[in-house]
C-alpha positions as CSV (number, residue, x, y, z in Angstrom):
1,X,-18.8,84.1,90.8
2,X,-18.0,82.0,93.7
3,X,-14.4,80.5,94.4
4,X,-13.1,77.9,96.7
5,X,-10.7,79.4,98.8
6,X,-7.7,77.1,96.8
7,X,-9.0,78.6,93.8
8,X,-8.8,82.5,95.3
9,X,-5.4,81.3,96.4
10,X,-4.3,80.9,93.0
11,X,-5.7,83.7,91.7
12,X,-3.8,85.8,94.1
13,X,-0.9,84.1,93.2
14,X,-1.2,84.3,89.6
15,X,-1.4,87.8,89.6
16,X,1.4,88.2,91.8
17,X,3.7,85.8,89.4
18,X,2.4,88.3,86.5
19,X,3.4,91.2,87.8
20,X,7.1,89.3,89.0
21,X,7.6,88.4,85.5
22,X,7.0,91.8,84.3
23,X,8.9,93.3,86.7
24,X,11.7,91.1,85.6
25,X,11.5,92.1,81.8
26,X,11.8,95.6,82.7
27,X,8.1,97.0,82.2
28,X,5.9,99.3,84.0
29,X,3.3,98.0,86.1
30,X,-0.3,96.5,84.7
31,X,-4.0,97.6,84.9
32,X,-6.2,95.1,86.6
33,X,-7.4,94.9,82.9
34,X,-4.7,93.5,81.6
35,X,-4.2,91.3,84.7
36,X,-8.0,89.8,84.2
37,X,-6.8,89.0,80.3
38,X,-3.8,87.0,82.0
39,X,-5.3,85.1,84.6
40,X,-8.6,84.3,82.6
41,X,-6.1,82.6,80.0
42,X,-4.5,80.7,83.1
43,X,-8.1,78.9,83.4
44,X,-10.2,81.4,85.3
45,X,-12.6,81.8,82.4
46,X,-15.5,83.1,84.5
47,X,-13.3,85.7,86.4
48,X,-14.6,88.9,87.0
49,X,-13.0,92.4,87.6
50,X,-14.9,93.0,90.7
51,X,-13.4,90.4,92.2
52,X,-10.0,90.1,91.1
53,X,-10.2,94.0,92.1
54,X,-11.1,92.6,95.9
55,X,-8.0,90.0,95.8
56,X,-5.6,93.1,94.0
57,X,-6.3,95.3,97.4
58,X,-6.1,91.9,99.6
59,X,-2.8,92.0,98.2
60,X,-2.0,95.5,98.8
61,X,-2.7,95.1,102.1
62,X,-0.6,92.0,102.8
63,X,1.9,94.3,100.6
64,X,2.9,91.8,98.1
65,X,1.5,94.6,95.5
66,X,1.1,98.4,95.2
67,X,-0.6,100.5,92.8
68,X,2.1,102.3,90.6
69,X,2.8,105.9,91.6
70,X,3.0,106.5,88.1
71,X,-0.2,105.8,87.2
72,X,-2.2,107.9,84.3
73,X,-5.2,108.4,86.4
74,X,-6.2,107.2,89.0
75,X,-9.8,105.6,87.3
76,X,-7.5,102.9,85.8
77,X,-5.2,101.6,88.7
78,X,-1.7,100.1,87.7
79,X,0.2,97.8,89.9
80,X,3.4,96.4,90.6
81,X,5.0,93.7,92.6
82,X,6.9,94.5,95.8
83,X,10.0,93.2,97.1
84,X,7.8,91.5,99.7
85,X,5.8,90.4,96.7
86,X,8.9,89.0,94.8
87,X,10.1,87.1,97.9
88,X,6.5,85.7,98.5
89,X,6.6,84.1,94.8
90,X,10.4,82.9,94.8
91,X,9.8,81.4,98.5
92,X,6.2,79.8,96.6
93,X,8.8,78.1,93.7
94,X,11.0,76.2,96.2
């Protein structure tokens, strides 16, 4: 599936705001399963987990995300925001 690069934009941001919010209620980090389910109901229908995969470890390496050190196995990734992360999306709401 193709994206414009607006589109990949928000993707990246959506799955950063996911993982504030959660970070905010208190819960452990999210599979990129989970974050697919999230961002497919925010309009991205035709996302696939390849790709959102690519965009988690764009993220990781702009450090706005991280893959949980507590993570069950390391098959099924989980990540969390970042502080960096955090202030990215708060600086996004202004």
């Amino acid at each position: 599936m193709n994206f414009t690069l607006e589109q990949t934009d928000q993707i990246r941001l959506s799955a950063v705001r996911i993982l504030s919010a959660n970070a905010q209620t208190g819960s452990f980090a999210l599979s990129t399963r989970d974050l697919l389910q999230m961002i497919r109901a925010d309009g991205f229908s035709r996302l696939e987990e390849a790709y959102l995969s690519a965009q988690l470890k764009y993220l990781e390496g702009k450090s706005l995300i991280a893959r949980a050190s507590k993570a069950i196995t390391p098959a099924i990734p989980l990540w969390e925001v970042t502080s960096a992360g955090q202030d990215f999306y708060e600086a996004q709401q202004r």
